[in-house]
FIKE-899672 format. One record per residue (C-alpha): residue number from 1; residue in one letter; x, y, z. Coordinates in steps of 0.5 Angstrom, whole numbers. Layout:
+-----+---------+-------+-------+-------+
: num : residuo :     x :     y :     z :
+-----+---------+-------+-------+-------+
: NUM :       a :     X :     Y :     Z :
...
+-----+---------+-------+-------+-------+
***
This chain:
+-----+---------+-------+-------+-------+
: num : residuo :     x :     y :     z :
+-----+---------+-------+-------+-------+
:   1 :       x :     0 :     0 :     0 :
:   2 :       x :     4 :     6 :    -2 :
:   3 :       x :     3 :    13 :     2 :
:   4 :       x :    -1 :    18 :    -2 :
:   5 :       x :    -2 :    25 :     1 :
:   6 :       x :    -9 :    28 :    -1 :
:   7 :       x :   -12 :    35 :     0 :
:   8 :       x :   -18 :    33 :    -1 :
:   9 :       x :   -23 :    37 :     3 :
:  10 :       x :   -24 :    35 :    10 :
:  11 :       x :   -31 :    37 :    10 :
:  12 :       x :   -34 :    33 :     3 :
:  13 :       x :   -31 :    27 :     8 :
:  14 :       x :   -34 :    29 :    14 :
:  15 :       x :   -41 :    29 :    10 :
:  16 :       x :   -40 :    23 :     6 :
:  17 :       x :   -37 :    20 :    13 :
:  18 :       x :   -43 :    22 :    17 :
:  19 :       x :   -49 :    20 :    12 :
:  20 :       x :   -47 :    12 :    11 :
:  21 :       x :   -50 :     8 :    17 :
:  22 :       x :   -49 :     1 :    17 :
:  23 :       x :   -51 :    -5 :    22 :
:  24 :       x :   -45 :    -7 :    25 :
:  25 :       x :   -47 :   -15 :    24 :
:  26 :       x :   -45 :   -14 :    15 :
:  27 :       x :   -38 :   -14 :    19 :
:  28 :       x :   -38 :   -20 :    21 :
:  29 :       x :   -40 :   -21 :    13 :
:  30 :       x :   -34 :   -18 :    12 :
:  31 :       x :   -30 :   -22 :    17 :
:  32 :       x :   -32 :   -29 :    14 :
:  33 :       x :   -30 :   -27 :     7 :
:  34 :       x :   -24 :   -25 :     9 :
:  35 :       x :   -22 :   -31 :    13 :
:  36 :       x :   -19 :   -35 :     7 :
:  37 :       x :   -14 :   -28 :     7 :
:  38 :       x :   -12 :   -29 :    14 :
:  39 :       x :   -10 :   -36 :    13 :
:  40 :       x :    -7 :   -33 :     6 :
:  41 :       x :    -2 :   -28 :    11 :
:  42 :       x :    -1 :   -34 :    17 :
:  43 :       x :     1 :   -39 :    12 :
:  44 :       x :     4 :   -34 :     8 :
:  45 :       x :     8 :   -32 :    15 :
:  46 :       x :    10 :   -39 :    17 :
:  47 :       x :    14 :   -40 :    10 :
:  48 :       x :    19 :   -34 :    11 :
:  49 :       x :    19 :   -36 :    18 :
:  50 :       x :    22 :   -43 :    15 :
:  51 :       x :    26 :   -40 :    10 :
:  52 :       x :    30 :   -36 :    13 :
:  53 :       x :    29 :   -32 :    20 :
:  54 :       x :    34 :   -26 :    19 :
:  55 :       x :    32 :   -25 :    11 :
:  56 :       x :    29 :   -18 :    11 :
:  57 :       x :    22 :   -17 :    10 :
:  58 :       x :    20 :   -15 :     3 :
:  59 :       x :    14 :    -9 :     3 :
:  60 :       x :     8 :   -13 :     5 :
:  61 :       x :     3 :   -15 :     9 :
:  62 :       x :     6 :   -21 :    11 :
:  63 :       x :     6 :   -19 :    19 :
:  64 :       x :     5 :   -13 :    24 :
:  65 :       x :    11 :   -10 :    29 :
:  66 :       x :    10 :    -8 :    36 :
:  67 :       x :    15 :    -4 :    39 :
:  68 :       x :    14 :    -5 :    47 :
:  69 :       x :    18 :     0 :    51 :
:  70 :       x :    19 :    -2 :    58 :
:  71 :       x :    22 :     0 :    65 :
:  72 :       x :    21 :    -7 :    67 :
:  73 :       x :    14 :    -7 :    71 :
:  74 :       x :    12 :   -13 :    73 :
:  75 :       x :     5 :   -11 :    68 :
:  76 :       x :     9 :   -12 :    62 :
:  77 :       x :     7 :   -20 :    63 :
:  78 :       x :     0 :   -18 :    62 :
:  79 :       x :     1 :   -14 :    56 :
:  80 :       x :     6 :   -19 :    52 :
:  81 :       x :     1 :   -25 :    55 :
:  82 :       x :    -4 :   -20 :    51 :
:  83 :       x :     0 :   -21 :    45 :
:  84 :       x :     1 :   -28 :    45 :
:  85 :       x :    -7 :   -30 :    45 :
:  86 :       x :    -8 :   -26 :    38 :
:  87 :       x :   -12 :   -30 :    34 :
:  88 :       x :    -9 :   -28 :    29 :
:  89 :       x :    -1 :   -29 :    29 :
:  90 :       x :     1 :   -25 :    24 :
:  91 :       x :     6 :   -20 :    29 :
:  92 :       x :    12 :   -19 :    32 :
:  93 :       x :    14 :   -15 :    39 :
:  94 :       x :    21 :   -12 :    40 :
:  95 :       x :    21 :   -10 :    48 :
:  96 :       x :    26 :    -5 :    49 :
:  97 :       x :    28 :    -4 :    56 :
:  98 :       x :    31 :     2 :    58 :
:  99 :       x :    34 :     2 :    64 :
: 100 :       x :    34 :    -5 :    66 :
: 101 :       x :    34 :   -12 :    64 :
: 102 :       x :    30 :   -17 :    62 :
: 103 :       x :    24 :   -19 :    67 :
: 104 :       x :    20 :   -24 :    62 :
: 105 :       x :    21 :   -32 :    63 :
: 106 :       x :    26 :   -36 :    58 :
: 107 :       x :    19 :   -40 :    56 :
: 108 :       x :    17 :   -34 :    54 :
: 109 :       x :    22 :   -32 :    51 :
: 110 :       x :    22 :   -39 :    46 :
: 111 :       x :    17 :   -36 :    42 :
: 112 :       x :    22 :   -33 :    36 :
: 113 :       x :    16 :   -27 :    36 :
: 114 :       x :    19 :   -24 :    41 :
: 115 :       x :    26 :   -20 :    42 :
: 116 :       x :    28 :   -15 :    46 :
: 117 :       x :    34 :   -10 :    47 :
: 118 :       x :    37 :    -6 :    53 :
: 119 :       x :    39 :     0 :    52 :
: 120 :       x :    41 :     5 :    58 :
: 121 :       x :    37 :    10 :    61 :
: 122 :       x :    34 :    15 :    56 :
: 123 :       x :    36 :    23 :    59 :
: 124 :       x :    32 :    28 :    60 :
: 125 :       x :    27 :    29 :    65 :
: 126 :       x :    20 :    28 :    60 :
: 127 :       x :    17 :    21 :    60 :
: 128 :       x :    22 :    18 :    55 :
: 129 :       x :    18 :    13 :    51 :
: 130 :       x :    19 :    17 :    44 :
: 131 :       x :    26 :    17 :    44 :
: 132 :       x :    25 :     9 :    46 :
: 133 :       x :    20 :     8 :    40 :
: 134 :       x :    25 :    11 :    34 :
: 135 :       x :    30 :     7 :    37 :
: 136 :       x :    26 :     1 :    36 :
: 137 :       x :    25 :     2 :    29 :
: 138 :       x :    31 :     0 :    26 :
: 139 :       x :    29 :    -6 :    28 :
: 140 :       x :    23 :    -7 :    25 :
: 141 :       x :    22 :   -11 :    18 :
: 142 :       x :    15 :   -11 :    17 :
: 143 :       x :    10 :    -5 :    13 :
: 144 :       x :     6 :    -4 :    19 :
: 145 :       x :    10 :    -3 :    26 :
: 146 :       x :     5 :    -1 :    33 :
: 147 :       x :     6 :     1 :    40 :
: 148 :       x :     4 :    -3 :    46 :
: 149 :       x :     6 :     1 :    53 :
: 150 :       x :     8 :    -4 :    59 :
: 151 :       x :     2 :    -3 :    63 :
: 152 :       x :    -3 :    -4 :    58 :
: 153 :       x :    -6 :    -9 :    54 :
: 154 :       x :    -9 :   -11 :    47 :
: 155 :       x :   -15 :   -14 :    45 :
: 156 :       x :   -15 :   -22 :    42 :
: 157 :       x :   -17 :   -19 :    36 :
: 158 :       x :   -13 :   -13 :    35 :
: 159 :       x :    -9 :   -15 :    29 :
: 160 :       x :   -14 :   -19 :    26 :
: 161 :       x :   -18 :   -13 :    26 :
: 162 :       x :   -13 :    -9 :    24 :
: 163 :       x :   -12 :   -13 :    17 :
: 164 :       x :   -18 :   -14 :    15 :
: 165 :       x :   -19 :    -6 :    15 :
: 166 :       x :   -13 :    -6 :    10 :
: 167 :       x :   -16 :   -11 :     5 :
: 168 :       x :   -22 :    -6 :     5 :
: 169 :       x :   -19 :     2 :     6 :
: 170 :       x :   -13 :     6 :     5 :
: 171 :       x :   -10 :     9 :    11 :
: 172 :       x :    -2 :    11 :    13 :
: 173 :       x :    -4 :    11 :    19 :
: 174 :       x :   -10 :     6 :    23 :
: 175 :       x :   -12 :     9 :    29 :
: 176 :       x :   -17 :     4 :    35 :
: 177 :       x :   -21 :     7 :    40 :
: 178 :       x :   -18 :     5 :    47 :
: 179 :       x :   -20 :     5 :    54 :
: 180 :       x :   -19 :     6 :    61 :
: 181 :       x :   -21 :     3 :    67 :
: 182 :       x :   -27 :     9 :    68 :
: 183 :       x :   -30 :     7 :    62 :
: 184 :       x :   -27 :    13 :    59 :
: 185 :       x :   -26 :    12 :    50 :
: 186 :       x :   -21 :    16 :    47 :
: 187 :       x :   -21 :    18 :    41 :
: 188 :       x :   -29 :    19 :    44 :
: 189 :       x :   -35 :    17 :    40 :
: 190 :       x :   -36 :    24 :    38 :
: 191 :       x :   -29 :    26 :    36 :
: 192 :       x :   -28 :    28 :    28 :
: 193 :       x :   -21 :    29 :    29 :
: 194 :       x :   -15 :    29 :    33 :
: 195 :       x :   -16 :    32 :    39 :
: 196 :       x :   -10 :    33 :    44 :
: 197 :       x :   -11 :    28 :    51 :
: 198 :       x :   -16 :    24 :    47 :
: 199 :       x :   -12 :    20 :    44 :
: 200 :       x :    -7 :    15 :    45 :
: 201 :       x :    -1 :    10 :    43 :
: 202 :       x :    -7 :     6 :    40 :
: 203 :       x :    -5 :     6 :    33 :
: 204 :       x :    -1 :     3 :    27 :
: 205 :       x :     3 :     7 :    22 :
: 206 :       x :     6 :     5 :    16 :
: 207 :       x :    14 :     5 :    16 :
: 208 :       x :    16 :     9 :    12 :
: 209 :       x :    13 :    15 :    15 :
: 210 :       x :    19 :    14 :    20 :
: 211 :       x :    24 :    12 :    14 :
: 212 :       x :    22 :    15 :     8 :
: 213 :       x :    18 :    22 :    11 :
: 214 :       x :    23 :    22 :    17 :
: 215 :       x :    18 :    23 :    23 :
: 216 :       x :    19 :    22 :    30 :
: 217 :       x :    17 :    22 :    37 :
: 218 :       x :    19 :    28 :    40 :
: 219 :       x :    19 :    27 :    49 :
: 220 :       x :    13 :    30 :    51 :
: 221 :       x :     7 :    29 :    56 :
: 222 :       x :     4 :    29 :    50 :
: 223 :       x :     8 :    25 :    45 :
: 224 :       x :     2 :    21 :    41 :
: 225 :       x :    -2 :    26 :    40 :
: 226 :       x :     4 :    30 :    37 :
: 227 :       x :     6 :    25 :    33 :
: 228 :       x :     0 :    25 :    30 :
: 229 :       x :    -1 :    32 :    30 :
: 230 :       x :     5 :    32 :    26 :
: 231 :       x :     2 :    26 :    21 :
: 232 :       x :    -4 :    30 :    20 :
: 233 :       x :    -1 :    37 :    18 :
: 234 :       x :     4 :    34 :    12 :
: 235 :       x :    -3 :    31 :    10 :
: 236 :       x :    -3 :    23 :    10 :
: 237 :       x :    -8 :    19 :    12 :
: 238 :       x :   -11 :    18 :    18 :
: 239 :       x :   -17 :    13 :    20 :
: 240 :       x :   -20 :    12 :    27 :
: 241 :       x :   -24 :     5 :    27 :
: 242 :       x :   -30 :     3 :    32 :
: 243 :       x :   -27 :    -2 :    34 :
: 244 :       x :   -24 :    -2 :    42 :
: 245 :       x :   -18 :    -6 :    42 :
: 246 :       x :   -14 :    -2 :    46 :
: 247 :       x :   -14 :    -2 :    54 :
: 248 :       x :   -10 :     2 :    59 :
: 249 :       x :    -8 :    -1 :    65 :
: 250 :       x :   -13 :    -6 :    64 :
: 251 :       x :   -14 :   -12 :    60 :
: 252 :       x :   -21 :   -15 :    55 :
: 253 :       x :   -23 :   -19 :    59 :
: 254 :       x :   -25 :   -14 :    65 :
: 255 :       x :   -30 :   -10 :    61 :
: 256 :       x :   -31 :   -18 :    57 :
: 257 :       x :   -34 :   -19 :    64 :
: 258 :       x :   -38 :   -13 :    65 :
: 259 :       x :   -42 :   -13 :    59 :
: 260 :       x :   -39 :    -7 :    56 :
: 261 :       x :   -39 :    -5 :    48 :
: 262 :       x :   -33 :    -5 :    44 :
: 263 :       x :   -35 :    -6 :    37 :
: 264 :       x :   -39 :     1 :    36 :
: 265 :       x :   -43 :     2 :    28 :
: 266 :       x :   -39 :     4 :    22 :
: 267 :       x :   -42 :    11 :    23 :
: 268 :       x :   -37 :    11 :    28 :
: 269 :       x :   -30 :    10 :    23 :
: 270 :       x :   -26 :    18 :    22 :
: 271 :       x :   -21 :    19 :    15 :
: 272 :       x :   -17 :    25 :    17 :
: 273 :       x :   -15 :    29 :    11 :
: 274 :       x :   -20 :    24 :     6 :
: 275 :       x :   -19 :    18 :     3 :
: 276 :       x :   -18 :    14 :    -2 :
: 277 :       x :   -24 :    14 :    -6 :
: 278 :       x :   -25 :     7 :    -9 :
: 279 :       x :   -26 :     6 :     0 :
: 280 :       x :   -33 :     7 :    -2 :
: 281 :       x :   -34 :     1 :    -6 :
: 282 :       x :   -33 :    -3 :     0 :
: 283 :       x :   -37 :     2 :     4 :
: 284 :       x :   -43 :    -1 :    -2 :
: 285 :       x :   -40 :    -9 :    -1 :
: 286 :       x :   -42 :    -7 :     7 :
: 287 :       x :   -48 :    -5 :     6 :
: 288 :       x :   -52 :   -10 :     1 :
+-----+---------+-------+-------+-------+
***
């Protein structure tokens, strides 16, 4: 999927945006179509796992990156557990501990998903995840590269999700919607753009914003809402999902557990600085 900025008029999005509701159930339509096309990405996966471990991996969708800074706080089990249970194992994590060394059991580590590096303590007196994240991305071999923090977790179906979005839109970035422990949902369900304190690390960006656009993490107290901010105004493309597939300080299965919703209508999905028209059509395919 090659980057390519837009100028169309965000208003003419926002409209064609705000007019298209369609029944949450045509996604699970969706999900059944594209099952064939995960198994096509795991096997797919499995093969250059065989082949050759250090081959460089050549632009495709074959798998997602995870970079995961940590501090070494005991919750980085839980977040790297959150990993481990994806239904769909297209993904790779590297761990960058900054300051410390390795707390995760060497069972754990036999999984050839994960890596993980110590590195000194980053300067600076600002929370120091930015410069660890850019730091981990020299090694990253994949087209898509997330984040996780060491305190937070991810859904089951964060990558499964994820891919399935890229066979029917066209984004530069895809963002989920995340949530905490007070039931707070950042970006909020009314939120058409993004908004400093309502947003997240919850997202997955193409590579090449970092390699070939040369954008970055800057320190700051707000460091995902900047980069992104950044994102937008050199006019790529950014999309908001309806689904919450990240939780803060949290895991799935306490909100599993209290019945609360984390799958909301399409209504509810954001393209930032336009879309890809032909995006439309599979908007179409939905509604039938």
């Amino acid at each position: 999927m090659n980057i390519i900025p837009t100028n169309m008029d965000i208003d003419m999005q926002m409209d064609i945006d705000m007019e298209i509701d369609v029944d949450t159930t045509n996604m699970d339509v969706v999900s059944n179509n594209l099952n064939q096309n995960q198994n096509n990405i795991n096997n797919k996966n499995n093969k250059n796992d065989d082949t050759n471990d250090d081959m460089e991996i050549d632009i495709s969708n074959n798998f997602m990156t995870f970079i995961i800074p940590s501090v070494g706080r005991e919750s980085l089990k839980k977040s790297v557990q959150s990993l481990i249970q994806q239904s769909c194992e297209c993904w790779r994590a590297i761990i960058i501990y900054d300051g410390c060394t390795n707390i995760l059991d060497e069972k754990i580590l036999k999984d050839e998903r994960l890596s993980y590096y110590e590195i000194k303590k980053s300067s600076g007196v600002i929370n120091q995840a930015g410069h660890v994240r850019n730091y981990g991305m020299q090694f990253v071999e994949s087209k898509w590269v997330g984040f996780l923090d060491d305190d937070d977790c991810i859904g089951k179906d964060y990558v499964k999700y994820f891919f399935e979005s890229c066979n029917l839109f066209h984004f530069d970035v895809f963002i989920y919607r995340m949530i905490q422990e007070d039931l707070k949902i950042f970006p909020s369900l009314i939120s058409k753009d993004i908004i400093p304190c309502d947003i997240g690390i919850s997202f997955v960006m193409n590579i090449r914003l970092f390699r070939d656009c040369g954008l970055k993490f800057e320190n700051s107290h707000c460091e995902d809402y900047d980069f992104l901010h950044l994102v937008k105004r050199k006019n790529y493309l950014l999309m908001i999902s309806h689904y919450i597939q990240y939780f803060v300080k949290s895991c799935e299965d306490d909100y599993i557990k209290k019945n609360i919703k984390l799958q909301y209508d399409l209504n509810n999905v954001v393209f930032i600085n336009g879309f890809n028209p032909n995006c439309l059509i599979n908007y179409y395919n939905l509604m039938k």
